[in-house]
C-alpha positions as CSV (number, residue, x, y, z in Angstrom):
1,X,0.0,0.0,0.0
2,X,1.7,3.1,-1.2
3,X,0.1,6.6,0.2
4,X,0.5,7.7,-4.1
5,X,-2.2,5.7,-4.8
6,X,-4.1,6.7,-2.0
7,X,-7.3,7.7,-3.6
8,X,-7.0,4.1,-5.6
9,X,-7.0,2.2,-2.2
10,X,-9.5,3.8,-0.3
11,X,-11.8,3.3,-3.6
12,X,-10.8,-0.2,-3.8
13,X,-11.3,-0.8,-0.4
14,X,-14.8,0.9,-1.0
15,X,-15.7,-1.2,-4.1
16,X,-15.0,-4.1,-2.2
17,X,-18.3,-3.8,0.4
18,X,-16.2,-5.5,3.6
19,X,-18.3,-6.7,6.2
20,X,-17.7,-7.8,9.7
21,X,-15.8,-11.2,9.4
22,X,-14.6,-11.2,6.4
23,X,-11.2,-12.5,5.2
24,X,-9.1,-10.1,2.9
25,X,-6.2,-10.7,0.8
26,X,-4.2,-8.0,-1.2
27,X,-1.1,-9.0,-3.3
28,X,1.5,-6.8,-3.8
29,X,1.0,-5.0,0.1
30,X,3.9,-3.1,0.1
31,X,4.6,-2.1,3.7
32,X,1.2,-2.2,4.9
33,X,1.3,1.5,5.9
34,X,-3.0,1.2,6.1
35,X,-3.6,-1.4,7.5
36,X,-4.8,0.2,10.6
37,X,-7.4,1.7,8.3
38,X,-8.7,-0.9,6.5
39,X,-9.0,-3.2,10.0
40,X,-11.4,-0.4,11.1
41,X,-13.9,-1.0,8.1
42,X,-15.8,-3.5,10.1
43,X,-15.6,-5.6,13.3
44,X,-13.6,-8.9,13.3
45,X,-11.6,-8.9,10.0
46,X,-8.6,-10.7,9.3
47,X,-6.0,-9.1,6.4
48,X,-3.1,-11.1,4.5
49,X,-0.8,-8.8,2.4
50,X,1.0,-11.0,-0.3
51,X,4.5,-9.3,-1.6
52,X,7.3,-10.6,-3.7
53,X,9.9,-8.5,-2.1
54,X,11.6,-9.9,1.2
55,X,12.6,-6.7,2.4
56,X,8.9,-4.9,1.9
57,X,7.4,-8.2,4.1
58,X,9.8,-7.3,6.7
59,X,9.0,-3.6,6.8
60,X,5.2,-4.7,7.0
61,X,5.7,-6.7,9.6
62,X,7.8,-4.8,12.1
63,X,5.3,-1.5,11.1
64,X,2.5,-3.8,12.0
65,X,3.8,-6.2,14.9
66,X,0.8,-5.1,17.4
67,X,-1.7,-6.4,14.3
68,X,-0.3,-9.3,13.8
69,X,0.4,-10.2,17.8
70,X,-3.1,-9.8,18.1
71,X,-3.8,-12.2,15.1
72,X,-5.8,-9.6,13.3
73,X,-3.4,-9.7,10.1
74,X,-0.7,-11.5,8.4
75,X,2.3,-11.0,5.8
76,X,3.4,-13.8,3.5
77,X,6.3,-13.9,1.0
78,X,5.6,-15.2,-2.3
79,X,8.3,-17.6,-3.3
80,X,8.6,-16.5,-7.1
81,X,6.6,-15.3,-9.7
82,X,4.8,-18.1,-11.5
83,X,4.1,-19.6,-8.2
84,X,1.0,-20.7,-7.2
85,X,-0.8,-18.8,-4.3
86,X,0.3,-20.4,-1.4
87,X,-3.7,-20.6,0.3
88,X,-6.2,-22.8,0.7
89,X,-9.1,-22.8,-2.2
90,X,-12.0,-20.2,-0.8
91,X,-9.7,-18.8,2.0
92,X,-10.8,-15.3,0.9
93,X,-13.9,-13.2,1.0
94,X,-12.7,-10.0,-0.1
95,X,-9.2,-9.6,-2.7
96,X,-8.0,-6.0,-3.6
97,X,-5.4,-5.7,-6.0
98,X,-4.2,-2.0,-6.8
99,X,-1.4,-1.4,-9.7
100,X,0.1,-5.0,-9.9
101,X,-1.7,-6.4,-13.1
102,X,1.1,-4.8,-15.1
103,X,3.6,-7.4,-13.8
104,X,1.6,-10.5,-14.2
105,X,3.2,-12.4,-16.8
106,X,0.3,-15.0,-17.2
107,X,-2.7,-12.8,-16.6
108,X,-5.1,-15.8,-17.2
109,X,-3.0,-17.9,-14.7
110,X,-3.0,-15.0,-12.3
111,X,-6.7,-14.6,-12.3
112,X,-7.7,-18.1,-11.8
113,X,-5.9,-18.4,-8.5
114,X,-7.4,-15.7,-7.7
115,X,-10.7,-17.1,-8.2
116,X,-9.5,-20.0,-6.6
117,X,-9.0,-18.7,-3.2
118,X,-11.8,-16.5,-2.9
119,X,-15.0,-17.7,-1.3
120,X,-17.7,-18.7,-3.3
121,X,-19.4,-15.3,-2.5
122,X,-16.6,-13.7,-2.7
123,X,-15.5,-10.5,-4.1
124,X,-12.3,-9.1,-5.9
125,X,-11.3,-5.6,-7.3
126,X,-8.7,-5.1,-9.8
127,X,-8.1,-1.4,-9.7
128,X,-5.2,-0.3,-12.6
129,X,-4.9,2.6,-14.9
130,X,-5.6,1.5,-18.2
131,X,-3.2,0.7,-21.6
132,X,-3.8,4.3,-23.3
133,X,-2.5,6.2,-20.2
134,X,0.2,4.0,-18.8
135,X,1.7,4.0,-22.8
136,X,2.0,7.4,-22.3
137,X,4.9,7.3,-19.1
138,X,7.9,6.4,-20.1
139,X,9.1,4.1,-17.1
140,X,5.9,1.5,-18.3
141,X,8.3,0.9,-21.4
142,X,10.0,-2.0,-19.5
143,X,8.6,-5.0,-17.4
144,X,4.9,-3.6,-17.5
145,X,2.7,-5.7,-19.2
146,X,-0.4,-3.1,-20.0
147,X,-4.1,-4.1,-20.3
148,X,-6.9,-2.4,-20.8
149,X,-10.3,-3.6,-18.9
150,X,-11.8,-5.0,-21.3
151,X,-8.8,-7.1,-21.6
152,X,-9.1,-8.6,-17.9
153,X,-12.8,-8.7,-18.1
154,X,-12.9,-11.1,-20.7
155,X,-9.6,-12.9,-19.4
156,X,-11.2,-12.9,-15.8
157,X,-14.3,-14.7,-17.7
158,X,-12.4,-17.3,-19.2
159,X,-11.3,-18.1,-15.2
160,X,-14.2,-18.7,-13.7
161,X,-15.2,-14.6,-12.5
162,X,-17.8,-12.6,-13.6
163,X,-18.1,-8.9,-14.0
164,X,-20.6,-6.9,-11.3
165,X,-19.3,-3.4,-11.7
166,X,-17.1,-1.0,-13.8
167,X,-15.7,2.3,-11.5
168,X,-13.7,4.7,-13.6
169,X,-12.2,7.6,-11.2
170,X,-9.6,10.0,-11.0
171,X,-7.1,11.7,-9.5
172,X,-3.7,13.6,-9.6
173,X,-1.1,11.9,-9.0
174,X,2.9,12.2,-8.7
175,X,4.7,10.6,-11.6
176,X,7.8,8.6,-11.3
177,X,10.1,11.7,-12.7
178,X,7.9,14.2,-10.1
179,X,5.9,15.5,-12.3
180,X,2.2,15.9,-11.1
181,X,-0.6,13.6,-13.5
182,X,-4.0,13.5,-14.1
183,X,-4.4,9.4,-14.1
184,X,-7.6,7.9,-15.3
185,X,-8.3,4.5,-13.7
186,X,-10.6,1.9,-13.2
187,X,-11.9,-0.2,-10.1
188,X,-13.0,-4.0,-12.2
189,X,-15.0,-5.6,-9.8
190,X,-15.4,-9.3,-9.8
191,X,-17.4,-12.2,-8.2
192,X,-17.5,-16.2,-9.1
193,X,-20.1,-17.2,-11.9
């Protein structure tokens, strides 16, 4: 969770409807600097951040520690990319996933363990600026793979999800070189079929 895509989270977050109970999973955390906020959304939740990156887990975890000493959240290292998710099928009722679609190599592969480990009733939200814009900055040139929703509705399809809403938004953003952006982006939310 990265306070520059602040507005994208707390939409996400909103998209997803968490209720009291519920299970949530986000890959690609970063160092969990909300957390605090999104255990306040409801009574009783549990959170597990996913991350590829050793050293971000660590920072989540020691930023964290009292959450996770009270068994209110968990961090978990992904192995490699390719790798399976390493959960239970349905271990998940609500999945947020802000501005990592661009580095899934196998989108369809991606998306279908996704599916897998949400709950039947489950819901997931996919929130990424689209193809058109991301073309236009020039750090997306290397190891982004770029969609456009369209794209990962119908790949999300092909897995086993189904489309119940589109949420296109806005905001300003920072850019990589410091620049200040107006990024267009879009909240895909998903349940089983």
């Amino acid at each position: 969770m990265n306070l520059r895509n602040l507005t994208m989270i707390v939409g996400a977050l909103a998209e997803l409807g968490i209720r009291e109970g519920d299970r949530i999973l986000e890959p690609g955390c970063g160092d969990g600097g909300l957390l605090g906020y999104v255990l306040s959304m409801a009574r009783r939740l549990h959170y597990t951040g996913l991350e590829l990156s050793a050293e971000m887990v660590a920072a989540a975890r020691e930023f964290n520690a009292p959450f996770l000493a009270a068994g209110m959240a968990d961090y978990v290292l992904l192995k490699g990319k390719g790798e399976g998710l390493p959960f239970d099928d349905s271990s998940f009722e609500r999945i947020l996933s802000v501005n990592t679609i661009y580095f899934q190599e196998d989108l369809g592969s991606w998306l279908g363990e996704l599916r897998r480990v949400m709950a039947p009733e489950g819901r997931l939200c996919l929130s990424f600026a689209e193809r058109d814009f991301m073309e236009s900055l020039p750090f997306t040139r290397h190891g982004f793979h770029l969609v456009d929703g369209d794209e990962v509705v119908e790949r999300a399809e092909n897995r086993g999800l189904r489309l119940l809403r589109r949420v296109e938004q806005r905001d300003v953003a920072v850019s990589k070189d410091g620049e200040l952006v107006e990024r267009p982006f879009v909240h895909l939310v998903l349940g089983g079929s």
